[in-house]
MARBA-3410 file (N, C-alpha, C, O; in Angstrom, 1 decimal):
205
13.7,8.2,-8.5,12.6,8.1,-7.6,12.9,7.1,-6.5,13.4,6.0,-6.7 ~ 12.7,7.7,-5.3,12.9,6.4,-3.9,11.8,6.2,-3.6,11.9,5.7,-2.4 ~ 10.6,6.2,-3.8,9.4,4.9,-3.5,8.0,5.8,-4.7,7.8,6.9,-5.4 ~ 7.6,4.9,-4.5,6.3,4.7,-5.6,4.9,4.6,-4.9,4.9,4.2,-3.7 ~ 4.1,4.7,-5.2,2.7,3.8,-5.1,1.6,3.9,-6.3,1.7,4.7,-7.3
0.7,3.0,-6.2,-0.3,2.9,-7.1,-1.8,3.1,-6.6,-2.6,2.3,-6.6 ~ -1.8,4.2,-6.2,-3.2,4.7,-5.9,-4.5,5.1,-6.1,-5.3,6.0,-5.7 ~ -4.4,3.8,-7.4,-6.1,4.0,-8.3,-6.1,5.3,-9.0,-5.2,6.0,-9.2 ~ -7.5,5.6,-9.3,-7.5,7.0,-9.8,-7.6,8.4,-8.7,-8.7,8.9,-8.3 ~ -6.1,9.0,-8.6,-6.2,9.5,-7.6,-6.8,10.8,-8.0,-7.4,11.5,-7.1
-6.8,11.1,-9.1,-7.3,13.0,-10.0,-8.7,12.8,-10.3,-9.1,13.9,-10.8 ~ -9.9,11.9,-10.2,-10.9,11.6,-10.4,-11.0,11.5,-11.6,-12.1,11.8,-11.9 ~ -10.1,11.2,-13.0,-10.7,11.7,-13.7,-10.9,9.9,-14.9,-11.0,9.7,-16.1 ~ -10.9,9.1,-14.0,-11.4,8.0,-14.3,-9.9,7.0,-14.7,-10.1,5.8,-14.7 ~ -8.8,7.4,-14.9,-8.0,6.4,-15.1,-6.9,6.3,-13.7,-6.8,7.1,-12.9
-6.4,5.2,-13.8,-5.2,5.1,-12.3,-4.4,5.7,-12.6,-4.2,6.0,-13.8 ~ -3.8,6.3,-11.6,-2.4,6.7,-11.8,-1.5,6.4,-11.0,-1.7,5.3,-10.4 ~ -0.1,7.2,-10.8,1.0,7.2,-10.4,1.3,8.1,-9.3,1.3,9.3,-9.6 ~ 1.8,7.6,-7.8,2.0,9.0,-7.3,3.9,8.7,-6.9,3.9,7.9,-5.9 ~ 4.7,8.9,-7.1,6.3,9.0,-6.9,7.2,10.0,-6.3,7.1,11.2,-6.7
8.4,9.6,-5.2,8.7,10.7,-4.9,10.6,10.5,-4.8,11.3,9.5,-4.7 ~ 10.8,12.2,-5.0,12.1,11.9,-6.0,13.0,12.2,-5.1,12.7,12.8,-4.1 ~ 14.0,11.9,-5.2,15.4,12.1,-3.6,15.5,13.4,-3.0,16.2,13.5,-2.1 ~ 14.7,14.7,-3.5,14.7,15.5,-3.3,13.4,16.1,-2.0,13.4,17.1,-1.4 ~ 12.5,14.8,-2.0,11.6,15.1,-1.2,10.2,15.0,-1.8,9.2,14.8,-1.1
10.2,15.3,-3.4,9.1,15.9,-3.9,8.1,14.9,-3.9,8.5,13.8,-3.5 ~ 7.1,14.9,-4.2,5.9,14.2,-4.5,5.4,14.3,-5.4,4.7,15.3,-5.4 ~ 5.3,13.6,-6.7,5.3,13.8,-8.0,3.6,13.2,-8.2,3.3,12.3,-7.4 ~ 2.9,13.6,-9.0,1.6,12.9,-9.3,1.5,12.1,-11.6,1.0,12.4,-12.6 ~ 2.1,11.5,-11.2,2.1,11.1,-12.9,0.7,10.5,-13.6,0.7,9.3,-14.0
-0.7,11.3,-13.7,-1.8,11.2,-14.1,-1.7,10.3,-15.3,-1.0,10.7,-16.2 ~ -2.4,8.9,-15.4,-2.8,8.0,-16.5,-3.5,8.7,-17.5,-4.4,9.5,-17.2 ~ -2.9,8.3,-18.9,-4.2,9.2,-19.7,-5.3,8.3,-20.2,-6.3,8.7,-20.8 ~ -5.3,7.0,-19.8,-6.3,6.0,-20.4,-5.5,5.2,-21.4,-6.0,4.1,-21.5 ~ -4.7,5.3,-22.1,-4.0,4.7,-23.5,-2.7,4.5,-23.0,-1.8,5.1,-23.5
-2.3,3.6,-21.9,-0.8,2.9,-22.1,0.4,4.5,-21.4,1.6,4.4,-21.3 ~ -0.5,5.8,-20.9,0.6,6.5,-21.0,0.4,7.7,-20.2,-0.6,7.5,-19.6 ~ 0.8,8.4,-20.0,1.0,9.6,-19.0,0.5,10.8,-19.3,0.7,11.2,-20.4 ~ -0.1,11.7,-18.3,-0.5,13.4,-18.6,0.5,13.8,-18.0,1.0,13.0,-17.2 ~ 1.0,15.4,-18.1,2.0,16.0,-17.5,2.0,15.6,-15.7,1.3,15.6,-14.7
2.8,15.5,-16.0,3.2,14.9,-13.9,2.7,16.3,-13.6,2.6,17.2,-14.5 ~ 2.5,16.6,-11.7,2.1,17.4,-11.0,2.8,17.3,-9.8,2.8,16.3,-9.2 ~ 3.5,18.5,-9.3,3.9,18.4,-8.5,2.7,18.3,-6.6,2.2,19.4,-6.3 ~ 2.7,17.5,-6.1,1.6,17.4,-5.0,1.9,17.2,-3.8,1.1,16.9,-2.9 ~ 3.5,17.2,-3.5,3.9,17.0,-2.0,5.1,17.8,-2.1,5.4,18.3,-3.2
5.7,18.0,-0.8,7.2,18.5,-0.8,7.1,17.8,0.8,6.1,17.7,1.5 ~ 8.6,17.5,1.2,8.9,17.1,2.2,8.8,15.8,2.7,9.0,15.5,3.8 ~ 8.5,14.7,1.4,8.1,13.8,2.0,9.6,12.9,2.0,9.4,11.7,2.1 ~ 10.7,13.3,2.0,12.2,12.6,2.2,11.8,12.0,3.7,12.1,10.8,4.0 ~ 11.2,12.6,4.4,11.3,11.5,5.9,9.7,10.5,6.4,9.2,10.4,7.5
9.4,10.1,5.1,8.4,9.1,5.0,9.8,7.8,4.4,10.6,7.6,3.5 ~ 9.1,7.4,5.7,10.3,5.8,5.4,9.0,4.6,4.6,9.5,3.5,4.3 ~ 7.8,4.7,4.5,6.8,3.9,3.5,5.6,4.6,3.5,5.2,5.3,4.5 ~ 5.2,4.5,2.6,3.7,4.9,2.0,3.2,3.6,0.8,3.7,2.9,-0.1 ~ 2.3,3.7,1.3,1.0,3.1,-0.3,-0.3,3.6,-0.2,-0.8,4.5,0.6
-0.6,3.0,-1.1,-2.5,3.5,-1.1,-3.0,2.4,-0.5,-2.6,1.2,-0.6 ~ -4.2,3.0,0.2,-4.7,2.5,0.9,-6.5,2.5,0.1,-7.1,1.4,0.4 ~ -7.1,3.1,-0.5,-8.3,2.6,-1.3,-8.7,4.1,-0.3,-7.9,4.8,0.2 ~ -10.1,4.3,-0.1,-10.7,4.9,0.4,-11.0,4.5,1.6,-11.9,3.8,1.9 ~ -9.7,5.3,2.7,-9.5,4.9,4.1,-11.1,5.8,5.1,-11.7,5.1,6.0
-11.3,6.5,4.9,-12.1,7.5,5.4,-13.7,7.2,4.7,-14.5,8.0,5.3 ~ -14.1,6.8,4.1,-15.4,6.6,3.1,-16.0,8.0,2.4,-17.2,8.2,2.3 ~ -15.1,8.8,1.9,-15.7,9.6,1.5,-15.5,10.0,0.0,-15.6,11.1,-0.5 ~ -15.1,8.6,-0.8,-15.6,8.3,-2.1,-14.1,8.1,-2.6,-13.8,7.3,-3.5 ~ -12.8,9.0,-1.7,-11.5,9.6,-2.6,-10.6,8.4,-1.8,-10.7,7.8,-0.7
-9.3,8.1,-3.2,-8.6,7.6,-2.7,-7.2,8.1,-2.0,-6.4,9.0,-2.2 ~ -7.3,7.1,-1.0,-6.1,8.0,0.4,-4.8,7.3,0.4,-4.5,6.2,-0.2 ~ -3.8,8.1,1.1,-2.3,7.3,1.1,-2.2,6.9,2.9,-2.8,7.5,3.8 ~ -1.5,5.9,3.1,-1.2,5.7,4.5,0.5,6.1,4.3,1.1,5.7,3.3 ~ 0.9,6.7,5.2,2.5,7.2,5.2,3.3,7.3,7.0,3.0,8.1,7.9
4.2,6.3,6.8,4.7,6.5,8.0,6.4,7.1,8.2,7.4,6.6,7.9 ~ 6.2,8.3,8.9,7.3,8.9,9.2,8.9,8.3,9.7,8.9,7.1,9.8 ~ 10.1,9.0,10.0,11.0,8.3,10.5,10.8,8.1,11.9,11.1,7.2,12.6 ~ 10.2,9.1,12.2,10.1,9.1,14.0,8.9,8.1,14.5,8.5,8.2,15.6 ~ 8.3,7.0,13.5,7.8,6.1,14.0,5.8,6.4,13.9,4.9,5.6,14.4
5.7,7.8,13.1,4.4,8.0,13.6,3.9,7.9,11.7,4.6,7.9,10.7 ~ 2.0,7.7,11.9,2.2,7.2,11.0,0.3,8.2,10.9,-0.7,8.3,11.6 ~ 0.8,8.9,9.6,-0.6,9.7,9.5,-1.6,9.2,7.7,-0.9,8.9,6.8 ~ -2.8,9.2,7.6,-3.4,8.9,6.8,-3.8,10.4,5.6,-4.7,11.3,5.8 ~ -2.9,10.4,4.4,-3.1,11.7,3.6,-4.4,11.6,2.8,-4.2,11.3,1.6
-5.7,11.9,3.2,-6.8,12.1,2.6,-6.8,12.6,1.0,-6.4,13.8,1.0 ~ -7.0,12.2,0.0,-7.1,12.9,-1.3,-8.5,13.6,-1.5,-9.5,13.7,-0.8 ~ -8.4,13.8,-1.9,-9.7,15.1,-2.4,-10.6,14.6,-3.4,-11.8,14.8,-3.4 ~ -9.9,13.9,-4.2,-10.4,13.4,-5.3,-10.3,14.4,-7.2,-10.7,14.1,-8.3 ~ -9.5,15.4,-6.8,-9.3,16.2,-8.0,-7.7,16.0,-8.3,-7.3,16.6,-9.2
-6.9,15.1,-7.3,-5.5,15.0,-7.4,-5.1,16.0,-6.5,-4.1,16.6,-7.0 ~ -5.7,16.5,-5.2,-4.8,17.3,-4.1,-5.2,16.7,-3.0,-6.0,15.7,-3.1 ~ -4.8,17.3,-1.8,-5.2,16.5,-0.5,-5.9,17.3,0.8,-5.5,18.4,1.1 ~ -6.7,16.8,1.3,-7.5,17.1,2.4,-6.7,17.7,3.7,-5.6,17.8,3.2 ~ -6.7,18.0,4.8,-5.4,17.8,5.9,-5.4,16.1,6.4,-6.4,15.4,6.4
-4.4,15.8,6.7,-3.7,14.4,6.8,-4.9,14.6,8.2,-5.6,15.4,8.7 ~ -4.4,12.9,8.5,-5.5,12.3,9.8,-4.3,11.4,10.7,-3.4,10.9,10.1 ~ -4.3,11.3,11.8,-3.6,10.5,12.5,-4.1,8.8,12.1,-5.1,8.2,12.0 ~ -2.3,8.5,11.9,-2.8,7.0,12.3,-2.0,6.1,13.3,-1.8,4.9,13.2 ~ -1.5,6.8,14.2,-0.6,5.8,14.9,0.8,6.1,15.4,1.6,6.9,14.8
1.1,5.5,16.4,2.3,5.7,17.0,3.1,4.2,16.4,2.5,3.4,15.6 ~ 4.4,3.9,17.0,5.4,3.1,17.0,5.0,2.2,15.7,4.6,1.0,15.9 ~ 4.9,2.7,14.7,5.0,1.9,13.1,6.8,2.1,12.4,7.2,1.4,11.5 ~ 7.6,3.0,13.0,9.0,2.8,12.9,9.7,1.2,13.1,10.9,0.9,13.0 ~ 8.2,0.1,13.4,9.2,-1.3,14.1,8.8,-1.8,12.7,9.7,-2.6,12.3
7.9,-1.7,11.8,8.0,-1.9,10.7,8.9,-2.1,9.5,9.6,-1.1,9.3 ~ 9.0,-2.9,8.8,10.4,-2.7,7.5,9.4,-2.3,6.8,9.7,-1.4,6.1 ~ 7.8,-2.9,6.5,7.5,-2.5,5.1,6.3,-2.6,5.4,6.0,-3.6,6.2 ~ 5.0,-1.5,5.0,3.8,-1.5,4.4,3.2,-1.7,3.2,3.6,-1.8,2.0 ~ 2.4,-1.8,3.5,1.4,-2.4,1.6,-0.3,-2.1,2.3,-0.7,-2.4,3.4
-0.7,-1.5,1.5,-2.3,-1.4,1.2,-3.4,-2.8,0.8,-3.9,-2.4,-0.3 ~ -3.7,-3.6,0.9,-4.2,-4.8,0.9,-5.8,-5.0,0.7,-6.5,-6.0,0.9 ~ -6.2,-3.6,0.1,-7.6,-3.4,-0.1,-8.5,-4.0,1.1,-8.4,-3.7,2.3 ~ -9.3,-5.1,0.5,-10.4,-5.4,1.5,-10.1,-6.8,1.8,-10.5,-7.8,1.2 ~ -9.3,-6.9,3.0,-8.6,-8.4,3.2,-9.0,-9.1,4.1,-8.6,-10.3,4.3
-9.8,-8.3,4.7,-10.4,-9.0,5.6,-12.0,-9.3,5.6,-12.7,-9.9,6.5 ~ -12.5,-8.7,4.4,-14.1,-8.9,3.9,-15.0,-8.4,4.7,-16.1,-8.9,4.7 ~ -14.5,-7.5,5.4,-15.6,-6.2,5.9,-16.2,-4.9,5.5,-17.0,-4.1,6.0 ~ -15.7,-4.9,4.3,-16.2,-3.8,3.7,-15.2,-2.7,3.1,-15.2,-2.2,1.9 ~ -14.0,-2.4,4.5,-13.2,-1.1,4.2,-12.1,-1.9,4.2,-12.0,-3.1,4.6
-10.8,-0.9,3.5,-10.0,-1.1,2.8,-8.7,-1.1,3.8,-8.5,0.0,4.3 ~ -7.6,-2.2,4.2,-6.5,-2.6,5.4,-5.2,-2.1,4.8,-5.0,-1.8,3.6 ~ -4.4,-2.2,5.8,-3.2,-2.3,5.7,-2.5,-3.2,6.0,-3.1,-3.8,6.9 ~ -1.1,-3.8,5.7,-0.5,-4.3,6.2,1.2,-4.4,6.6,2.0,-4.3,5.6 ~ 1.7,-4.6,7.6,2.9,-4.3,8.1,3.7,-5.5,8.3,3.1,-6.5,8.6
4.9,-5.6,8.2,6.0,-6.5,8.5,7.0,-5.9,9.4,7.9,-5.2,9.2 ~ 6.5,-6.7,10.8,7.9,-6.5,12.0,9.2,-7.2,11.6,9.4,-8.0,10.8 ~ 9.9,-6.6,12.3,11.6,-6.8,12.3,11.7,-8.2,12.9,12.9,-8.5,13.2 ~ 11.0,-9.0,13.2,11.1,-10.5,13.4,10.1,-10.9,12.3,10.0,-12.2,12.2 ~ 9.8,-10.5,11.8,8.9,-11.2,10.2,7.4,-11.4,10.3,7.0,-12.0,9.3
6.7,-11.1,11.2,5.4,-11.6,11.3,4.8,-10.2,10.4,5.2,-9.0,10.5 ~ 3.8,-10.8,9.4,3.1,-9.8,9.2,1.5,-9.1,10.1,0.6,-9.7,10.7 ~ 1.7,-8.3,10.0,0.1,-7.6,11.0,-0.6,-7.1,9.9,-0.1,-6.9,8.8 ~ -2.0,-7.0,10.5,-3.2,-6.3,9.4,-3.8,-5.4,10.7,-4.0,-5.6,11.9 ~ -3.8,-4.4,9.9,-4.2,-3.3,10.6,-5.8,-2.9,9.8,-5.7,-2.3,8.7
-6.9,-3.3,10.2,-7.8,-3.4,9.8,-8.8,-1.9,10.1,-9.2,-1.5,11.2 ~ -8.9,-1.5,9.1,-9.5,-0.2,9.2,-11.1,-0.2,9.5,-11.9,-1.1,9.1 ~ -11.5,1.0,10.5,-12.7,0.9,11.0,-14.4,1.5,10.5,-15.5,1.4,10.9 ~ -13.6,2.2,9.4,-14.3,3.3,8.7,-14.6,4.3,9.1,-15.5,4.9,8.5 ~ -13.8,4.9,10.5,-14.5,6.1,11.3,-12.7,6.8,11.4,-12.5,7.7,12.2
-11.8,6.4,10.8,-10.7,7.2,10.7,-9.5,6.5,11.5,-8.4,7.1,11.5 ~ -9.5,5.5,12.1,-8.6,4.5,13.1,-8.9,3.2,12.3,-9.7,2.8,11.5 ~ -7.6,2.7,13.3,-7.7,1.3,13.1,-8.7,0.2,14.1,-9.0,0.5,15.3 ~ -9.0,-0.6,13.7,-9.2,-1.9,14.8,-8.4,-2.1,15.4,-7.6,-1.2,15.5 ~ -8.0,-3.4,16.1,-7.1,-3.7,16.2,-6.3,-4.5,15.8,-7.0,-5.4,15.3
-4.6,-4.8,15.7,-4.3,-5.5,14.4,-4.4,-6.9,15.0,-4.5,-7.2,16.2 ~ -4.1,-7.8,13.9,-4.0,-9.1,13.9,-2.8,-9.6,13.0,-2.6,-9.2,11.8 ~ -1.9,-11.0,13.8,-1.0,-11.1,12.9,-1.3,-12.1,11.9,-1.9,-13.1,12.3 ~ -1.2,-12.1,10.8,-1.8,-13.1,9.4,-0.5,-13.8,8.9,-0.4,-14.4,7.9 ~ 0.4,-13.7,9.7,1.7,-14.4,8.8,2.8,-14.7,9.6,2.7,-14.1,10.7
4.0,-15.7,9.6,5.1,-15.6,9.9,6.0,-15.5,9.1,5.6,-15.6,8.0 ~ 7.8,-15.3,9.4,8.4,-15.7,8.5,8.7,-15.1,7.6,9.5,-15.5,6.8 ~ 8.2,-13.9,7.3,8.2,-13.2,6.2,9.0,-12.2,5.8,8.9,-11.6,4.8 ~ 10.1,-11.9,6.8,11.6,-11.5,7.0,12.3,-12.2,5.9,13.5,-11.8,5.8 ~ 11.7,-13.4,5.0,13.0,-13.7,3.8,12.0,-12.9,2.5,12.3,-13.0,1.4
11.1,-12.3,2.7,10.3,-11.5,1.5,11.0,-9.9,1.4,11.1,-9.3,2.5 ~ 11.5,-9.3,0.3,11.9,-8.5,0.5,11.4,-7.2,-0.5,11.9,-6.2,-0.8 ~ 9.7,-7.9,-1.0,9.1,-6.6,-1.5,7.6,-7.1,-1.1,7.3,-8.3,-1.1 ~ 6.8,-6.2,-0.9,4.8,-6.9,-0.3,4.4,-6.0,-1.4,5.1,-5.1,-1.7 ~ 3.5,-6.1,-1.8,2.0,-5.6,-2.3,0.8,-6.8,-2.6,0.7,-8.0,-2.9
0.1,-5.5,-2.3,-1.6,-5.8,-2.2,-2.4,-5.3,-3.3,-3.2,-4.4,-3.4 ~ -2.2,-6.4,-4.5,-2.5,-6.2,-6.1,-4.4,-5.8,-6.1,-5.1,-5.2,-6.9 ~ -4.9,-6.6,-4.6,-6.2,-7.0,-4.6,-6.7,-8.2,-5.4,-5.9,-9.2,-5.2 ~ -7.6,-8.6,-6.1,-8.2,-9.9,-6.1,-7.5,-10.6,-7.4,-8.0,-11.0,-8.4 ~ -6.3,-10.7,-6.9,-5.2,-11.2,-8.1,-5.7,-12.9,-8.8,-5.6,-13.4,-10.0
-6.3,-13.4,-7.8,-6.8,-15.0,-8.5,-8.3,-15.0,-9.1,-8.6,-15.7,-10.1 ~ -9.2,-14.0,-8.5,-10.3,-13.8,-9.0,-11.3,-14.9,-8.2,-12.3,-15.4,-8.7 ~ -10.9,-14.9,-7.4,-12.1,-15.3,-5.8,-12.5,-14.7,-5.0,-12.7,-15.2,-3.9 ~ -12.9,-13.4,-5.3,-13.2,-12.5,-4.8,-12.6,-12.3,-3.6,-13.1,-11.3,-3.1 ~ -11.8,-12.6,-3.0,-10.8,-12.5,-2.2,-9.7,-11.4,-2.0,-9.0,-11.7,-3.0
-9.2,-10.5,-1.5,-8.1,-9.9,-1.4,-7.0,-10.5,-1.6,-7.2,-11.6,-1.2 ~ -5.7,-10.3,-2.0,-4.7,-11.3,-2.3,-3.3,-10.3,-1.8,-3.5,-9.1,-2.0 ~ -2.1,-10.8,-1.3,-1.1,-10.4,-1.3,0.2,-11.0,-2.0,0.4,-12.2,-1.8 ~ 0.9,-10.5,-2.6,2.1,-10.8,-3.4,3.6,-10.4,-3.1,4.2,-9.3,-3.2 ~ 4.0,-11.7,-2.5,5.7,-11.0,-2.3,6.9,-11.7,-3.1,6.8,-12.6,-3.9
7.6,-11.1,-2.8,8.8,-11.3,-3.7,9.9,-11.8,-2.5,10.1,-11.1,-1.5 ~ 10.5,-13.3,-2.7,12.0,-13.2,-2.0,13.6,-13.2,-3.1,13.9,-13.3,-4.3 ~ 14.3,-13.2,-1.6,15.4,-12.7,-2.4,16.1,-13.7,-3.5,17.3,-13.5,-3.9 ~ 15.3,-15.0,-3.8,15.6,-15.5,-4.9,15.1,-15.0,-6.2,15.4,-15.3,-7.4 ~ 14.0,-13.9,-5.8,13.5,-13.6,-7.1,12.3,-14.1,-7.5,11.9,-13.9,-8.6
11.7,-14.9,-6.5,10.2,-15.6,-6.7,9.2,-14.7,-6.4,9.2,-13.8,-5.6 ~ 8.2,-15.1,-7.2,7.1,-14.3,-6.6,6.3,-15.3,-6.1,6.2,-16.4,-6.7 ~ 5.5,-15.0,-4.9,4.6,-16.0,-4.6,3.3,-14.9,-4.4,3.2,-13.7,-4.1 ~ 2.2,-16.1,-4.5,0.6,-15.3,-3.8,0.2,-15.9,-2.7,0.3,-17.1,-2.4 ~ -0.2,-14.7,-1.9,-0.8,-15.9,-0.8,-2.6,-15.2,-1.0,-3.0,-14.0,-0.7
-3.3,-16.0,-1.4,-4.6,-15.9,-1.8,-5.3,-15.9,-0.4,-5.4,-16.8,0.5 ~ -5.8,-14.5,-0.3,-6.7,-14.5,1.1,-8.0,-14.6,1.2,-8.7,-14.1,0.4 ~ -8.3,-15.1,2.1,-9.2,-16.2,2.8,-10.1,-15.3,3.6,-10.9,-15.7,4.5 ~ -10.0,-14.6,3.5,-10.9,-13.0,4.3,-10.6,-13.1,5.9,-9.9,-14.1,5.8 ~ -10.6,-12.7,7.1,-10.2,-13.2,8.0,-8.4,-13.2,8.7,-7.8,-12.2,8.3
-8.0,-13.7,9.2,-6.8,-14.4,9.6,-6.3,-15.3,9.4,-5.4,-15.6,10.2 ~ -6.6,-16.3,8.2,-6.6,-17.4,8.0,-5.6,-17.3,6.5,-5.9,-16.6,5.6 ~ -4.8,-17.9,6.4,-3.6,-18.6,5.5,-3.8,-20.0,4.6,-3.9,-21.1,5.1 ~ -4.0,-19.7,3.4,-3.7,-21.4,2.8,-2.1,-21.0,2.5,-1.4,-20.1,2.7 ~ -2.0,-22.2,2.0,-0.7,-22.4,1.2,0.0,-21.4,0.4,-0.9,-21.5,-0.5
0.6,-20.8,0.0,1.7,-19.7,-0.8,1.8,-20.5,-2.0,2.4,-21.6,-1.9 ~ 1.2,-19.9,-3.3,1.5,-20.4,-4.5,2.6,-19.7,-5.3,2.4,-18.5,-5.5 ~ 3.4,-20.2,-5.7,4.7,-19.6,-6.6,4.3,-19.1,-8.2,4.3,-20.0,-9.1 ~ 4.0,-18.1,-8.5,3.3,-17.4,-9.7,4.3,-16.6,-10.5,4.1,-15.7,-11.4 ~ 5.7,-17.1,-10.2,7.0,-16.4,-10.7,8.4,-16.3,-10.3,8.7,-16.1,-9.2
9.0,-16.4,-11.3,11.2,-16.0,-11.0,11.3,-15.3,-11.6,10.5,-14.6,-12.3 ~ 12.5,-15.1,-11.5,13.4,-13.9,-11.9,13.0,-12.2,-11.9,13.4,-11.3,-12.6 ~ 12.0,-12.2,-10.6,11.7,-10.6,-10.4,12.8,-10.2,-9.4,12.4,-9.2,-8.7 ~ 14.0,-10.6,-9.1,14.9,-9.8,-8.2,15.6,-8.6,-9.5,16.2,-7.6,-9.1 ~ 15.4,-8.9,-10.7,15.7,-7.4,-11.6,14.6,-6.5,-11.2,14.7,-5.4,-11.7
13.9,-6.7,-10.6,12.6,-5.6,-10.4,13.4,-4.3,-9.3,14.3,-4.4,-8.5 ~ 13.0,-3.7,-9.5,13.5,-2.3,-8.2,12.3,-2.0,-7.0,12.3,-1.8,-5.8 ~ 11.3,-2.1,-7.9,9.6,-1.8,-7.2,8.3,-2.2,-8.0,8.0,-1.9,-9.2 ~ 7.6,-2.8,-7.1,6.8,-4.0,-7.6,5.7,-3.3,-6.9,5.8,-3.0,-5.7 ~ 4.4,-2.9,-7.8,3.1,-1.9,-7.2,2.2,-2.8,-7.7,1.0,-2.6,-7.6
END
């Protein structure tokens, strides 16, 4: 598999799952059975070899189902609506020049508006939040970070400290994990270190 995500319960049928896609292009759906383990995978994409990132994004659109944000090689970047039975709606536009990006992550509700963000890391390290509007676009983004060019994996676990807060988690190339516990907003405290030795990790959801 060359990328992963963790996109809640995408088949409606109450547990999270898995959605993975394999060098071949495919798009694999590996349904949770509730107990520690897996229902027969599904095949649910083909073509997706020229998606250079995807995650879940929570329910980008508000219409109950959870969605993927996926950005192309050629820089464009469209939102794949789920259905809610484990297939998908027709995709939605989200954007031009997201190719300046190294990495996306899904970051739930991080900015304490209600609907569910994204977030991006430019090729000079600043991270952006691309703050969703609930009518199918973005707001506009805001940068929440510097520096972040020595992190070399992001996700958006959601309220990882239990402050009701949105939280993000990266990994640098020492192998640390750190949290940066968010503050709703644009606003940064301190980066707390919550772990070593995850440079054995491959992909961190």
């Amino acid at each position: 598999m060359t990328a992963m995500v963790s996109p809640g319960d995408f088949n409606g049928d109450g547990y999270p799952d898995l959605l993975a896609r394999d060098s071949a292009g495919v798009l694999w759906l590996y349904p949770g059975n509730g107990s520690a383990g897996w229902l027969p995978r599904l095949a649910v994409g083909q073509g997706w070899n020229v998606i250079t990132a995807m995650d879940g994004i929570g329910d980008y659109n508000g219409d109950g189902f959870t969605d993927i944000a996926a950005v192309e090689n050629t820089g464009l970047c469209f939102i794949y609506l789920g259905d809610g039975n484990g297939g998908w709606r027709p995709r939605v536009w989200g954007g031009v020049g997201w190719d300046g990006l190294s990495e996306v992550t899904g970051v739930n509700d991080f900015d304490g508006d209600g609907m569910f963000d994204l977030a991006g890391r430019d090729g000079e390290g600043a991270l952006w939040l691309y703050p969703a509007n609930g009518y199918g676009s973005w707001d506009a983004r805001q940068v929440i970070g510097q520096g972040w060019n020595v992190m070399n994996s992001l996700v958006g676990p959601g309220d990882f400290d239990g402050d009701g807060r949105a939280d993000i988690l990266a990994r640098n190339a020492a192998g640390e994990l750190w949290l940066y516990s968010g503050q709703w907003g644009s606003s940064w405290p301190t980066a707390t270190r919550v772990g070593t030795g995850w440079n054995g990790m491959t992909a961190i959801l």
